[in-house]
Each structure stands twice: as C-alpha cells, then as structure tokens.
PLY file of the C-alpha trace (Angstrom):
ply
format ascii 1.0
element vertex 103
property float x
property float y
property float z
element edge 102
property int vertex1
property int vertex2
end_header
-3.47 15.60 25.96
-2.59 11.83 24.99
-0.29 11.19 21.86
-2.28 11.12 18.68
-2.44 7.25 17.56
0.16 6.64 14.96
0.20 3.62 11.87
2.19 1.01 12.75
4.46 0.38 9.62
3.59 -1.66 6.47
6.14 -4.69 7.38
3.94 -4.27 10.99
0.29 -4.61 9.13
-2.31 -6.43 9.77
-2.09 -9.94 7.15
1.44 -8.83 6.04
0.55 -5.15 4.58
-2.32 -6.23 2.79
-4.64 -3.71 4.06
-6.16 -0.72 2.47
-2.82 1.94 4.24
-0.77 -1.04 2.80
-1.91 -0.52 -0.37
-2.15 3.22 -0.72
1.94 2.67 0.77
2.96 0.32 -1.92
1.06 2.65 -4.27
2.88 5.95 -3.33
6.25 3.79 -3.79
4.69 3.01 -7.66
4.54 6.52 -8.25
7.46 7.99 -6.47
5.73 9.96 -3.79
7.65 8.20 -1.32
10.75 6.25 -1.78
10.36 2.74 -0.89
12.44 2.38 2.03
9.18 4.67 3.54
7.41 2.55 5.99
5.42 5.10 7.30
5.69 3.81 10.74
4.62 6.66 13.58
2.76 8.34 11.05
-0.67 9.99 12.37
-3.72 9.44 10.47
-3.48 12.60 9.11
-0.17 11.88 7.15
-1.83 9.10 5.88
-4.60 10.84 4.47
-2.92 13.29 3.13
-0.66 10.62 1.27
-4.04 8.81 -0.18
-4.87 11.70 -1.69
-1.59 12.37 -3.26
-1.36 8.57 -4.78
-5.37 9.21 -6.05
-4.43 12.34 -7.95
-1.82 9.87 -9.71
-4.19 7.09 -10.15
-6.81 9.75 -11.75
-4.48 10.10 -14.49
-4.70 6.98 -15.29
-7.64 6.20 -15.17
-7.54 4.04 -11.91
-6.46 1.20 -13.96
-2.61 -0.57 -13.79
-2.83 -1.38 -17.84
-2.66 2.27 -18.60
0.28 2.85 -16.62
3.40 3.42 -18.36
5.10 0.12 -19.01
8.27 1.18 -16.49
5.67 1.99 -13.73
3.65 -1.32 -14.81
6.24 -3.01 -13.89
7.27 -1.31 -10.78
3.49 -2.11 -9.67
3.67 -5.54 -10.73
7.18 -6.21 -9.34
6.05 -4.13 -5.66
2.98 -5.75 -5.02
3.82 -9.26 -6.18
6.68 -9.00 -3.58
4.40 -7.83 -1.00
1.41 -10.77 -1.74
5.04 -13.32 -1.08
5.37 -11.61 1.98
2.01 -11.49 3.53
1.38 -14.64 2.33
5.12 -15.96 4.07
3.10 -14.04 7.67
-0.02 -15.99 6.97
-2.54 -13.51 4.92
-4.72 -16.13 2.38
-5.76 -13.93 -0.27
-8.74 -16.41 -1.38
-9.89 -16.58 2.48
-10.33 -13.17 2.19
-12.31 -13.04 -0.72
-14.54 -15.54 0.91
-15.54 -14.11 3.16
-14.03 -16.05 5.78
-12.21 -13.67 7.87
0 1
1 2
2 3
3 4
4 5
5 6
6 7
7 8
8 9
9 10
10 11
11 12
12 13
13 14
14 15
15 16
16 17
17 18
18 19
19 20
20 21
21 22
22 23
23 24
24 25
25 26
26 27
27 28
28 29
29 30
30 31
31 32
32 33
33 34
34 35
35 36
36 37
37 38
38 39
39 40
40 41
41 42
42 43
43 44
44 45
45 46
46 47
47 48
48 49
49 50
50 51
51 52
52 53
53 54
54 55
55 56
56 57
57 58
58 59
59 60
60 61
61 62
62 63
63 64
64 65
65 66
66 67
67 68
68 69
69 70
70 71
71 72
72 73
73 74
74 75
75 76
76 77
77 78
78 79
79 80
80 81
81 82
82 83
83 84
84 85
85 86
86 87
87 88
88 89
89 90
90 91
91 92
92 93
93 94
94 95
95 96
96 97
97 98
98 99
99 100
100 101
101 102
C-alpha cells in the first residue's frame, strides 16, 4: 500500500505559504493550537483537516472576523501574517496578481 501523500511544510508552499493550509497554519499559530515553530511538514491530509476544524471552532467565537479578536491575539494575527505576506512576497507570490485573476 503506497505512503499516504503528506503537506509539504508552510516555508515549502506554493507562493510562499499563501495558500488556503497556509492560512489555516498561520491561523492555528494565532490561536495557540500549535506553536509556531509547527510547520506541519509530513502531515497527511487528515491532520490537516482535523487542524481546520480546530482553528474554525476558534474563529466561530469570534465571529470569523480579526476586529473582534482580543487586542493581544489582534496583534499576534496582524504581526504573523504580515510577516508571512514579506515572505511570500520575498519567493515571488503578487498578492494583486492573484486577485486578478491572473494566475
């Protein structure tokens, strides 16, 4: 029976990490599900899954929305994901491309 297919790591991502299992990653950092050293690299699908639903529960309590989040975790979300746009955008990712349309 092959291997099951595993994730690749966030810092291995497609456009830098900014992809939807990037996000739910940087997410679960946010709320403390997983520290941030977590890459999640060799995880199955599975694991993955099982980690979006754990960082939806804490978005639900919220409201899905980063202003309602309490200002220390505001600014954990601010400060994670601004570092990872630097990032992708240091590997290439073009965040307005993207919304065009154009990739």
């Amino acid at each position: 029976m092959p291997e099951p297919k595993t994730y690749v790591g966030i810092h291995n991502d497609l456009n830098g990490g900014m992809t939807d299992t990037g996000k739910i990653i940087r997410d679960a950092w946010v709320f403390g599900i997983i520290p941030p050293t977590e890459t999640c690299e060799g995880w199955t699908a599975a694991g993955i899954e099982d980690l979006w639903r754990k960082v939806n529960a804490e978005w639900e309590k919220y409201g899905f929305l980063v202003g309602n989040l309490p200002e220390e975790m505001r600014a954990r979300f601010m400060d994670i994901h601004d570092a990872a746009v630097e990032r992708a955008k240091a590997a290439g990712w073009d965040g307005e491309r993207e919304l065009a349309g154009d990739e």
